[in-house]
ZATIMAR-362122 format. One line per 10 residues: number of its first residue (from 1); for each residue x, y, z of C-alpha. Coordinates in steps of 0.05 Angstrom, whole numbers, plus 5000, padded with zeros to 4 digits. Each point is the difference from the previous one (the first is absolute). Last residue first. Layout:
N
NUM) X/Y/Z; ...
END
This chain:
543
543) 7611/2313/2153; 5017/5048/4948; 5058/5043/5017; 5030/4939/5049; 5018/4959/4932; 4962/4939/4997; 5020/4938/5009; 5007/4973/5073; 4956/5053/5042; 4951/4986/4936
533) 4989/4935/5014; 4989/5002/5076; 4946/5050/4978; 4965/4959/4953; 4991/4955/5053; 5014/4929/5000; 4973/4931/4988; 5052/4945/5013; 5044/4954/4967; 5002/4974/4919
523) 4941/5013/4958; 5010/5064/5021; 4935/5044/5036; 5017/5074/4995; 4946/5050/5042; 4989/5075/4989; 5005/5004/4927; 4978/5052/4959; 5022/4988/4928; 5019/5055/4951
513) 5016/4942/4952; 5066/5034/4987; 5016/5010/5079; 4985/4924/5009; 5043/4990/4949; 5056/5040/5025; 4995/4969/5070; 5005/4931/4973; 5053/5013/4972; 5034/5025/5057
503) 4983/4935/5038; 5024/4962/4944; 5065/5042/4993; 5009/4983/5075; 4989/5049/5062; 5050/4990/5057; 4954/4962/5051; 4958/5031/5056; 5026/4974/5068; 4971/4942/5026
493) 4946/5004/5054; 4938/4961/4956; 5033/4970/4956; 5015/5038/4932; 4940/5021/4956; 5013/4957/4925; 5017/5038/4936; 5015/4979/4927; 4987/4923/5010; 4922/5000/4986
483) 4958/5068/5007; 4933/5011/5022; 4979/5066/5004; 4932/5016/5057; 4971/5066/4993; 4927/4975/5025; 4966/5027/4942; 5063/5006/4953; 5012/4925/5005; 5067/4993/4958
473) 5041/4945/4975; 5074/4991/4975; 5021/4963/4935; 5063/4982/4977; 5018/4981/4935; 5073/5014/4996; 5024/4988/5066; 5030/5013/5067; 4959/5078/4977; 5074/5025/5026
463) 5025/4976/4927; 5034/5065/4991; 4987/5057/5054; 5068/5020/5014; 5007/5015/4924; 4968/5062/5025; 4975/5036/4934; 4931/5004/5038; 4958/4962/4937; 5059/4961/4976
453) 5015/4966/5069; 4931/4999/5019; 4979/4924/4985; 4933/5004/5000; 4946/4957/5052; 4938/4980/4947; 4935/5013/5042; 4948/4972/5029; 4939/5025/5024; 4952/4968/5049
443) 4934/5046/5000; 4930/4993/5051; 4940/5029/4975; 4982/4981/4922; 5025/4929/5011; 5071/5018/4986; 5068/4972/4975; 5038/5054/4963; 5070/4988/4958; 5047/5050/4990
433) 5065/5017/4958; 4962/5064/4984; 4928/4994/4998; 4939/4965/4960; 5003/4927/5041; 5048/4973/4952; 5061/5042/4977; 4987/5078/4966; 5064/5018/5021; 5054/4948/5003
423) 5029/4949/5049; 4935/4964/4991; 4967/4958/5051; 4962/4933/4973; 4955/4951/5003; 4999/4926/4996; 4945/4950/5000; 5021/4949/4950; 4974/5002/4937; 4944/4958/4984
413) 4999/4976/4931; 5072/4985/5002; 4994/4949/5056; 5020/5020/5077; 4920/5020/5000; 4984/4928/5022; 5043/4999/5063; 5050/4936/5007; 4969/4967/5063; 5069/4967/5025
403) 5052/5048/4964; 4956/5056/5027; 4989/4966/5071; 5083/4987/5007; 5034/4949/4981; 5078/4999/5034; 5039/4955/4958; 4960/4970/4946; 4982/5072/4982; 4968/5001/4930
393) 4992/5046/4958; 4948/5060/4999; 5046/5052/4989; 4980/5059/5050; 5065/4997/5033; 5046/4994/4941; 4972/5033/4925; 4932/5039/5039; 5048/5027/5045; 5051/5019/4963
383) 4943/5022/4944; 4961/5056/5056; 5065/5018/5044; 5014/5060/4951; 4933/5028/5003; 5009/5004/5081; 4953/4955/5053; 4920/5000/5005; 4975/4922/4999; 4932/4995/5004
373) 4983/4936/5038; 4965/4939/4962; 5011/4940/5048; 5066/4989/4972; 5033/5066/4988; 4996/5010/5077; 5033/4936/5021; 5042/5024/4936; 5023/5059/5036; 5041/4971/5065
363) 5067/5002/4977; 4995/5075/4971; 5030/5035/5060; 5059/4954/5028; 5015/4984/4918; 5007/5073/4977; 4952/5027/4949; 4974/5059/5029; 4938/5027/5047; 4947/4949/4975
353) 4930/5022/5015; 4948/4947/5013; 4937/5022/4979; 4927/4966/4995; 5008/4956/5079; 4928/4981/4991; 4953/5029/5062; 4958/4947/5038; 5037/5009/5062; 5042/5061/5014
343) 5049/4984/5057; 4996/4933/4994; 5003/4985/4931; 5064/5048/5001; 5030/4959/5053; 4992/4939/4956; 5035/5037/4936; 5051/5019/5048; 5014/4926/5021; 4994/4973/4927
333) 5045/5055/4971; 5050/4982/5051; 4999/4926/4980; 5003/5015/4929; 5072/5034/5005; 5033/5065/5030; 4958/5067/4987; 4929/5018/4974; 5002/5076/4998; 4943/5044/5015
323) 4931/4965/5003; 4937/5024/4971; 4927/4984/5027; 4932/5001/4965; 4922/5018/5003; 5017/5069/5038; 5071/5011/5008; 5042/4960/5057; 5081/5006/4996; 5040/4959/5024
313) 5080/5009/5003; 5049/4947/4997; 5064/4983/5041; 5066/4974/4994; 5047/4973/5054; 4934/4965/5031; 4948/5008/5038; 4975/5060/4966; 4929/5014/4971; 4993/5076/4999
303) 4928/5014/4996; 4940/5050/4980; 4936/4995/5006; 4987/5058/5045; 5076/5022/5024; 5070/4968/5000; 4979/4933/5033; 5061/4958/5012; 4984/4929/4983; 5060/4939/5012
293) 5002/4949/4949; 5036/4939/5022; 5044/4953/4954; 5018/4938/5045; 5073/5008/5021; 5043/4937/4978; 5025/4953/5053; 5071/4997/5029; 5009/4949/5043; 5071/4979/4969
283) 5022/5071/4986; 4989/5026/5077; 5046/4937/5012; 5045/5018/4964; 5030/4944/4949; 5063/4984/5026; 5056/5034/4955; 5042/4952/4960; 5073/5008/5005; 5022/4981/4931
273) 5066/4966/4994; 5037/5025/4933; 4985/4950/4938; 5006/5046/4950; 5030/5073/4995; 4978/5052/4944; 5025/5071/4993; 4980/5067/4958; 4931/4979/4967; 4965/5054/4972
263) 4940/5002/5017; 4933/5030/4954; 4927/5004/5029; 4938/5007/4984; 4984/5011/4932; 4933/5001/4971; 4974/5056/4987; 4991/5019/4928; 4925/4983/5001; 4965/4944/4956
253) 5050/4968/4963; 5054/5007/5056; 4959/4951/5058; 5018/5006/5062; 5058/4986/5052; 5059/4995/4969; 5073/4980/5027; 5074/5017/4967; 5045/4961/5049; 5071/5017/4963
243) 5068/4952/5025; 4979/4936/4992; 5018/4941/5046; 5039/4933/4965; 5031/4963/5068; 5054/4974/4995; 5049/5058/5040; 4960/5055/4979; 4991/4994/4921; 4961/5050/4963
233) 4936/5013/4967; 4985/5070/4966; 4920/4976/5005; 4947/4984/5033; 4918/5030/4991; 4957/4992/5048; 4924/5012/4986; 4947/5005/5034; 4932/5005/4968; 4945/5026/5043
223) 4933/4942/4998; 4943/5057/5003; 5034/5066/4980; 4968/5055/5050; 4982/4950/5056; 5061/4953/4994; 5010/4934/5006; 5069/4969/4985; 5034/4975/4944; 5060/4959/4986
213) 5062/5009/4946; 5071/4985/5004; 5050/5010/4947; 5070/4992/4976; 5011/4927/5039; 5069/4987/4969; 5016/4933/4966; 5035/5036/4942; 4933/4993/4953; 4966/5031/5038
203) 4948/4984/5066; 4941/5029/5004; 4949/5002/5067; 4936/4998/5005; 4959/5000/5074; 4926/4989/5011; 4977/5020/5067; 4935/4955/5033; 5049/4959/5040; 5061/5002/4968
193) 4993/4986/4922; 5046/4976/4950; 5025/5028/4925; 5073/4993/4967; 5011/5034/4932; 5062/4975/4964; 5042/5050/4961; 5022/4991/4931; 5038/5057/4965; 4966/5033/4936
183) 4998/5070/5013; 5047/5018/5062; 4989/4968/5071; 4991/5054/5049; 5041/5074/5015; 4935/5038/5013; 4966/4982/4933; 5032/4967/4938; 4966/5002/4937; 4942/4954/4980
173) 4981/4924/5011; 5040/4962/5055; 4996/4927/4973; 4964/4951/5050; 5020/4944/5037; 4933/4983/5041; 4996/4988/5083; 4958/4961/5045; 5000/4987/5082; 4941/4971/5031
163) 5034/4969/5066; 5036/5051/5021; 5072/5000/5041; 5041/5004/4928; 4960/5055/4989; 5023/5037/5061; 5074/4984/5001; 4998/5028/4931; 4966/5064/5014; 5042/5011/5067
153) 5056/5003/4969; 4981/5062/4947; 4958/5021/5056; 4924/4998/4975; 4986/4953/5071; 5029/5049/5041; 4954/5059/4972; 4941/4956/4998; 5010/4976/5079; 5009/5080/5013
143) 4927/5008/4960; 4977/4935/5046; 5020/5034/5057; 4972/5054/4994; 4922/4972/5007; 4956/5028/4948; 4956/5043/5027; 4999/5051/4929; 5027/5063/5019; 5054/4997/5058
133) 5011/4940/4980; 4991/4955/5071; 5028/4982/5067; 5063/5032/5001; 5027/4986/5076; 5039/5059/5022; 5063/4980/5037; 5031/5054/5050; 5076/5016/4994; 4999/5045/4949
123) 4940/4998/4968; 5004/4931/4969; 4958/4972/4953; 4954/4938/5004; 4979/4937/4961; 4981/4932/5028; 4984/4934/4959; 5074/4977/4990; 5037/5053/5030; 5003/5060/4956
113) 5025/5069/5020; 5005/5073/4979; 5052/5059/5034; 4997/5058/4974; 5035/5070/5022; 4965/5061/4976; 5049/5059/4980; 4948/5057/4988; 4952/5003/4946; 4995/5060/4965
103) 4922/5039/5024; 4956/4974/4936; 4980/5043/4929; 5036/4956/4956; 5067/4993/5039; 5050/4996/4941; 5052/4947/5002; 5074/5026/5029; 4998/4961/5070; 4925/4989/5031
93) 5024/4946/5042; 4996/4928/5017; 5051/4964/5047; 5011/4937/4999; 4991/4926/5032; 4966/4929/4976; 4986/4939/5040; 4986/4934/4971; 4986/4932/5021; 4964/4945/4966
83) 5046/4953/5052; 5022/4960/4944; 5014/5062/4957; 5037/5034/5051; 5002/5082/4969; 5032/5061/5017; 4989/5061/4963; 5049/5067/5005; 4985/5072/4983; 5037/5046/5018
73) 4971/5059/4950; 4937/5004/4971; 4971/5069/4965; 4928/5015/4988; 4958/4987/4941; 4932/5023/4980; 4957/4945/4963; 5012/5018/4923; 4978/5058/4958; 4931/5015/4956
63) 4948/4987/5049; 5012/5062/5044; 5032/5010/5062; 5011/4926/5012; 4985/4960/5071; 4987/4933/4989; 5060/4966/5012; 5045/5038/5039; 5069/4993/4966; 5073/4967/5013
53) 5076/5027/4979; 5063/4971/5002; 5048/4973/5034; 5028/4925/5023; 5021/4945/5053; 4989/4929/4994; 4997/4949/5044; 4978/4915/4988; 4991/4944/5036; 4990/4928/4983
43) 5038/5003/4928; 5022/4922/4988; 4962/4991/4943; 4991/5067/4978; 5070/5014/4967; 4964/5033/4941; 5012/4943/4945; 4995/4945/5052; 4928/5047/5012; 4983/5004/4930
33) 5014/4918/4982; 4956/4978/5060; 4943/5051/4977; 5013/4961/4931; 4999/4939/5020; 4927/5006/5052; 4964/5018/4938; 5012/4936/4964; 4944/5010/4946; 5016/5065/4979
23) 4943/5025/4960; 5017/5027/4925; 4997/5072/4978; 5000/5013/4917; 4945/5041/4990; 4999/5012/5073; 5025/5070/4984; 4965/5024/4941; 4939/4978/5028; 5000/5034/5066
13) 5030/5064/4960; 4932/4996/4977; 4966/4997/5069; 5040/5050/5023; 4983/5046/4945; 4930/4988/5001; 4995/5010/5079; 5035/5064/4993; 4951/5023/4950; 4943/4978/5041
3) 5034/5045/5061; 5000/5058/4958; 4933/4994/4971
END
């Protein structure tokens, strides 16, 4: 309902809007006129130097803030627009935002760069070739291609380069937002593709690009919105530049994260000689990494399936299988799913339990969702999901096998298969913030993971569950917990790590629960002993 409603109001405010809108028949003018306007015509190279702030996309506590932010200071862009060049440096750090249940982040030096086709990042002084998304396989270079190409200078040099360039002049209907046009200025609205990416782009009514727009794929929102937004312009030596990058990624009708990062703009030279950087060659015959699924047997008919920098966890009943946690993107889900066939043929994958909403951990569930899999995740995952990754719209982008073969039950007659863990007593399953799968011999609980600040009156505790709705699961039988992103084994010969308010937390609920563990497999690094766990955590009275 939410997402119709926000469908209806765009479409209506559609109307309102192009009411009045006429096409621009002499496209190329007008892009001509902006960048005189901006100082572009002569602009080869470009640096400029700001602070701010940035955020991991994907990774809320709950689903009522934004993406958590983190503090950027130094940072300084260069960019050779002939050359399609672009390098960017700064330091990220945890500075005064809250940490929302995670370790601060220390000082972390970045370095990112485009060459034409190639993308990699520098650690120190050794090149690391960036291949692909980390979630979705699409190559990185064409996201740091997008990001040059929505450059206020870049956008006009861009379209004036394509061949199927269109725009509209347009009123702005409604109040001002973010600094834009105000009610009732014209703005022209320029659209062309690259490749398979579509990029907008508005210009106002002062000559100043104000906007960019493309999208990308991604698995949680389909075709991701992002979004730069320009203004506070000012003049540096010619050349217009503004002084606030305000950038989205995501859509704001449907969750309130969406913004992704804000610079402001403290210097701005032009035409400097670039030193372009030889692309690597490490970078240049870099290939992407198949997906692998590697099997671990924990006991009788039951798996870890690693391989990767996430894992899953089989589990055979009787007539069915579950899985625990469907991580990444489609393309993991379809190797695991595979590996499960093989392990225990004949048996439909029923269960797939979801331990929290995050994008690394969720990417992979409508592979699932598609051929009929339970879904078990939180209560308050059940419409976000259902409103964005569930949706079944279109992904021109990225299609994946539910957009392809659009499931029958995805109408209203047939709900979706969702269930879901309660954060209260009395929640599905018949127990306490618990959910049971079982075949009448073998048991996979789950369980809601609580935040025990309020509970131990240790404000130490707050947020340690890494987020809202997370879930943690439980083999009594064979004493098995599997736990995502609260508490990985060290390496074999490393020292045992200060314990972390996840860890802790962890701890406490497993001590709530009255749960007898002996072994923790993490959906993230290796399968440890209870033991090892409790030489970290617990206090010595009790281990």
């Amino acid at each position: 309902m939410q997402r119709a409603i926000a469908v209806i109001t765009a479409f209506l405010s559609l109307l309102a809007g192009t009411a009045s809108a006429q096409n621009v028949k002499d496209v190329r003018s007008v892009l001509e006129a902006s960048l005189q306007a901006m100082g572009g015509a002569k602009l080869k190279t470009i640096r400029y130097s700001a602070n701010g702030w940035s955020s991991r996309i994907g990774q809320t506590y709950g689903l009522a803030e934004d993406w958590p932010h983190y503090e950027v200071a130094g940072y300084t862009r260069v960019i050779d627009y002939d050359a399609k060049w672009s390098r960017e440096d700064y330091t990220r750090r945890q500075g005064k935002y809250p940490l929302l249940g995670r370790p601060p982040m220390l000082d972390e030096n970045i370095t990112s760069i485009l060459s034409g086709n190639y993308a990699w990042d520098m650690h120190g002084d050794q090149p690391v070739p960036m291949t692909s998304l980390y979630l979705d396989g699409v190559p990185y270079a064409d996201l740091r291609q997008l990001e040059l190409v929505i450059t206020p200078h870049g956008f006009l040099k861009a379209a004036l380069a394509a061949k199927d360039a269109t725009a509209i002049t347009q009123p702005i209907v409604g109040s001002s937002d973010a600094g834009l046009s105000q009610n009732g200025r014209k703005v022209t609205i320029v659209s062309f593709t690259i490749g398979k990416y579509r990029v907008n782009g508005t210009i106002n009514d002062q000559n100043l690009v104000e906007l960019t727009d493309t999208w990308f794929p991604n698995p949680i929102y389909g075709d991701m919105d992002y979004e730069m937004r320009y203004t506070k312009y000012k003049n540096f030596d010619g050349v217009e530049f503004p002084t606030l990058l305000h950038v989205h990624q995501g859509d704001p009708r449907l969750n309130p994260a969406h913004n992704y990062y804000e610079y402001n703009v403290t210097d701005v030279k032009t035409n400097l000689p670039v030193t372009i950087m030889p692309v690597p060659d490490v970078v240049r015959t870099a290939t992407v990494p198949p997906v692998k699924v590697e099997s671990q047997k924990l006991g009788d008919g039951l798996w870890r399936l690693g391989g990767g920098t996430h894992h899953s966890v089989l589990v055979e009943f009787k007539d069915f299988a579950a899985v625990v946690e469907a991580p990444q993107n489609e393309s993991r889900s379809l190797a695991v799913i595979e590996e499960a066939n093989r392990l225990v043929p004949n048996k439909l994958i029923r269960y797939v339990v979801n331990t929290h909403h995050h994008f690394d951990h969720a990417g992979g569930l409508r592979t699932y969702l598609s051929q009929g899999t339970i879904v078990i995740t939180h209560e308050s995952n059940k419409q976000y999901y259902l409103d964005i990754m569930f949706y079944p719209a279109p992904r021109e982008l990225q299609p994946d096998r539910m957009a392809l073969f659009n499931p029958m039950y995805m109408i209203s007659r047939r709900p979706a298969p969702i269930e879901t863990v309660s954060s209260q007593l009395g929640g599905p399953g018949g127990g306490a913030d618990r959910y049971a799968i079982t075949d009448g011999e073998r048991i996979l609980e789950i369980f809601h993971v609580q935040d025990m600040a309020y509970e131990l009156e240790d404000p130490s505790y707050a947020q340690g569950n890494h987020s809202a709705d997370m879930l943690m699961a439980y083999l009594p039988k064979e004493k098995i917990l599997i736990n995502a992103d609260l508490y990985s084994p060290p390496a074999p010969g490393a020292p045992p790590p200060a314990p972390t308010a996840g860890m802790r937390t962890l701890y406490q609920n497993m001590r709530k629960q009255k749960l007898d563990v002996a072994q923790h497999v993490p959906i993230h690094g290796r399968v440890g002993t209870n033991d090892e766990f409790l030489k970290i955590v617990a206090p010595t009275d009790v281990r």
